[in-house]
N, C-alpha and C positions, 0 to 999 in steps of 0.2 A: 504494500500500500504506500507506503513511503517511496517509493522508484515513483511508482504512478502522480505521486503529490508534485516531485520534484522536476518529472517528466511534464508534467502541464505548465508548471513555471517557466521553464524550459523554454518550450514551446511559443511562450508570450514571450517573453525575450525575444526568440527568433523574428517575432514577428517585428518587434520593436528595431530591431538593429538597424535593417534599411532606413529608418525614419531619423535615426539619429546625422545630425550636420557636424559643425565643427565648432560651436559655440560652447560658453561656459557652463552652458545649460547641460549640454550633448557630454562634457568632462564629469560633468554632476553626474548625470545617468550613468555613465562610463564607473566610477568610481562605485556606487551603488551595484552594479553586476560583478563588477570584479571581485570587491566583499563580500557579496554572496556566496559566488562560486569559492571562493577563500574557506568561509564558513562550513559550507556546503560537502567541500573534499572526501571528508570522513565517508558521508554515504555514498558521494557520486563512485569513490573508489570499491565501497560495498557492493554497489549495483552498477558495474563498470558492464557490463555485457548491454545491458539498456540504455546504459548513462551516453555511453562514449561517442557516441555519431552527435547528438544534440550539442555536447557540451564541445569539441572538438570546433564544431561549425558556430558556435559563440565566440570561442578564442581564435579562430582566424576572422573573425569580422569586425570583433574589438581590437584585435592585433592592425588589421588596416586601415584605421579610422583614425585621420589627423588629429582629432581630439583627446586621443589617448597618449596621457602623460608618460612620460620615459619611467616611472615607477609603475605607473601600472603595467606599462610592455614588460618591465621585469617581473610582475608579478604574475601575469599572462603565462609565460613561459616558464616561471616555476610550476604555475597550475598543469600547464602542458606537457611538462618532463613525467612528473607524477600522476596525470592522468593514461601515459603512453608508455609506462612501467607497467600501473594494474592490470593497462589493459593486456600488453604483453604475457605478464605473467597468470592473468587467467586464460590464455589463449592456449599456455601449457597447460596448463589443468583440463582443460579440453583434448587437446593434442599433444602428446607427449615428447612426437617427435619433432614437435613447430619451436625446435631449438635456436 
């Protein structure tokens, strides 16, 4: 139930991103999802099999968004190291041999 909570948030996000510009307003926003997904880790990493297409396609649309601050591109790409470790490492748990 939790995947599915986090999966619809998601989702509104996704939808939000195109609409974002490059104003103070749009770094507001910016900073608001990147906290979350911050927050968020713990389970996105628990339920990475559902998580990781959603949240992958968040951090390359906030990674290319001139409104995003050089702290949060660093935070981006921590979120995206350790979301593409879980996911790696459950793709073993699935595949043994997906060395």
């Amino acid at each position: 139930m939790t995947a599915d909570l986090i999966l619809g948030v998601l989702a509104i996000i996704q939808q939000i991103l195109p609409l974002l510009g490059t104003s103070s307003t749009s770094t507001n926003a910016i900073t608001t999802i990147v906290t979350q997904l911050e927050k968020w880790l713990p389970l996105i990493v628990q339920e990475i099999g559902v998580l990781y297409g959603p949240v992958k396609n968040i951090i390359v649309a906030l990674s290319a968004n001139p409104a995003t601050l050089a702290e949060q591109q660093a935070t981006l790409a921590a979120i995206d190291a350790q979301v593409d470790t879980a996911f790696e490492a459950a793709a073993k748990d699935v595949d043994p041999d997906a060395a």
